[in-house]
C-alpha positions in Angstrom: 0.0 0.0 0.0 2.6 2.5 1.0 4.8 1.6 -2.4 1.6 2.2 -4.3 1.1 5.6 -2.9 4.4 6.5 -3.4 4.1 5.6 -7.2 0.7 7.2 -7.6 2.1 10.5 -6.0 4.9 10.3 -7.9 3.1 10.3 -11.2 0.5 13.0 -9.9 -2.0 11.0 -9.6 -4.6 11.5 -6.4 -4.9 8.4 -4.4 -6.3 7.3 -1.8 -5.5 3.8 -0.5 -7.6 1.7 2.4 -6.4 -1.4 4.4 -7.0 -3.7 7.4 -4.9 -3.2 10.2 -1.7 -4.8 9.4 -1.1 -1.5 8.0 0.0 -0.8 11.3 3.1 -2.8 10.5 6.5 -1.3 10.0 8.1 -1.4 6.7 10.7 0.2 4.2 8.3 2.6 2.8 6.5 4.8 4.7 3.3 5.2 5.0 1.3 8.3 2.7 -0.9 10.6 5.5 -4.1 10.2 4.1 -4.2 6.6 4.0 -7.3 4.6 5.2 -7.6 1.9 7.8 -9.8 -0.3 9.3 -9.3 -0.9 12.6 -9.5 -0.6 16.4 -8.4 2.8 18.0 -5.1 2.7 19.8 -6.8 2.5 23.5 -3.9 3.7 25.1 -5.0 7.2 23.6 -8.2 6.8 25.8 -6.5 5.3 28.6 -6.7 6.7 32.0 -2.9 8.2 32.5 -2.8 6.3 35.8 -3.7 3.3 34.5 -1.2 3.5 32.0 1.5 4.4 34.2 1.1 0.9 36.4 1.3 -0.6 33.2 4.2 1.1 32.7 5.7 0.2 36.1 5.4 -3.5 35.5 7.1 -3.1 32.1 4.4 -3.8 29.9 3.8 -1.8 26.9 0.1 -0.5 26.8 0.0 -0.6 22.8 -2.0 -3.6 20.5 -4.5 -5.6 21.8 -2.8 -4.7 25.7 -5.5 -3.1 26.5 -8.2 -4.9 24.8 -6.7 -7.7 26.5 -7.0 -6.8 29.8 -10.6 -5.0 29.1 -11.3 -8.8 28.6 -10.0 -10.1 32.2 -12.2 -6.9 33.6 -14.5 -8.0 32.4 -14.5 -11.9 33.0 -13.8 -10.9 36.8 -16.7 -8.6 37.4 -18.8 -11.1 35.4 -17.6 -14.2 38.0 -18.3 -11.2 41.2 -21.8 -10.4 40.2 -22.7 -14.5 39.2 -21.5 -15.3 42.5 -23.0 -12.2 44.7 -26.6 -12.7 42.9 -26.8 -16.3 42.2 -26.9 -15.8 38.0 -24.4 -17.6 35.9 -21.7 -15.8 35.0 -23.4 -16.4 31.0 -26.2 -14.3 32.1 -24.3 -11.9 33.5 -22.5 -11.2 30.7 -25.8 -10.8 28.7 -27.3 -8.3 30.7 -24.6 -6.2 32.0 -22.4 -3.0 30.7 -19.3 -3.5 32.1 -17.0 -1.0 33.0 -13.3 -0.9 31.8 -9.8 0.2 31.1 -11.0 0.0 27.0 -14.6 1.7 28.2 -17.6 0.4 28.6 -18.7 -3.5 27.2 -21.5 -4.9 27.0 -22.6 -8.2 25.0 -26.0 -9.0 23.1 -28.0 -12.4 23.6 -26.0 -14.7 21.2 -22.4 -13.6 24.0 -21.2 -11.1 20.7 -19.8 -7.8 22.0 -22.7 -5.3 21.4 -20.2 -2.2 20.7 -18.2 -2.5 17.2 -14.6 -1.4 18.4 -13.5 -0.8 15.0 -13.4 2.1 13.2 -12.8 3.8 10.1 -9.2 5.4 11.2 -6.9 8.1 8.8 -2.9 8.1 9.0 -1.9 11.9 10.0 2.0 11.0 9.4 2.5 9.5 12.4 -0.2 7.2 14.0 -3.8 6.2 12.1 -6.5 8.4 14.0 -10.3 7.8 14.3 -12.4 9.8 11.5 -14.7 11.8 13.2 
């Protein structure tokens, strides 16, 4: 994608390029600002600062699926708390709850599917691929 770019704008010609989210991978071309994405936000960006400090302090790197990661051991945690404080299972407690976390709040629909789409049409500024608002 980023060659392609490069070769469009070298011939003049307007471009603009979409992708999934490996375009999030390094490589010997840079990427063009402008290009398109499909993806899930960086959370960190939305991160609670103190939160990502005591990440920080136990030498993990809040970036990726980090956060999404741990949203998802939140989650399973207060699920297991509320089964065992009101008698549910922990499967209807995950159908019927909005649960509150580092990536923000998750719910899930009837079939266990997270009701919330975290991805996003994202642009590249340059730097880092940024949510289209």
């Amino acid at each position: 994608v980023a060659i392609m770019a490069r070769d469009a704008a070298a011939l003049d010609y307007a471009l603009t390029l979409a992708g999934s989210e490996a375009l999030r991978a390094p490589g010997d071309v840079p990427l063009a600002a402008g290009t398109l994405m499909i993806g899930i936000p960086e959370w960190a960006d939305q991160a609670d600062e103190a939160q990502l400090a005591a990440f920080r302090q136990a030498h993990v790197v809040p970036e990726g699926y980090v956060i999404a990661t741990y949203a998802s051991i939140q989650i399973a945690a207060q699920a297991q708390r509320a089964a065992a404080s009101n008698g549910s299972s922990p499967a209807d407690t995950l159908a019927n709850t909005t649960f509150d976390t580092l990536a923000g709040p998750m719910s899930f629909n009837a079939q266990g599917d997270l009701a919330q789409n975290p991805f996003r049409l994202l642009r590249y500024d340059g730097v880092r691929f940024l949510p289209i608002e």
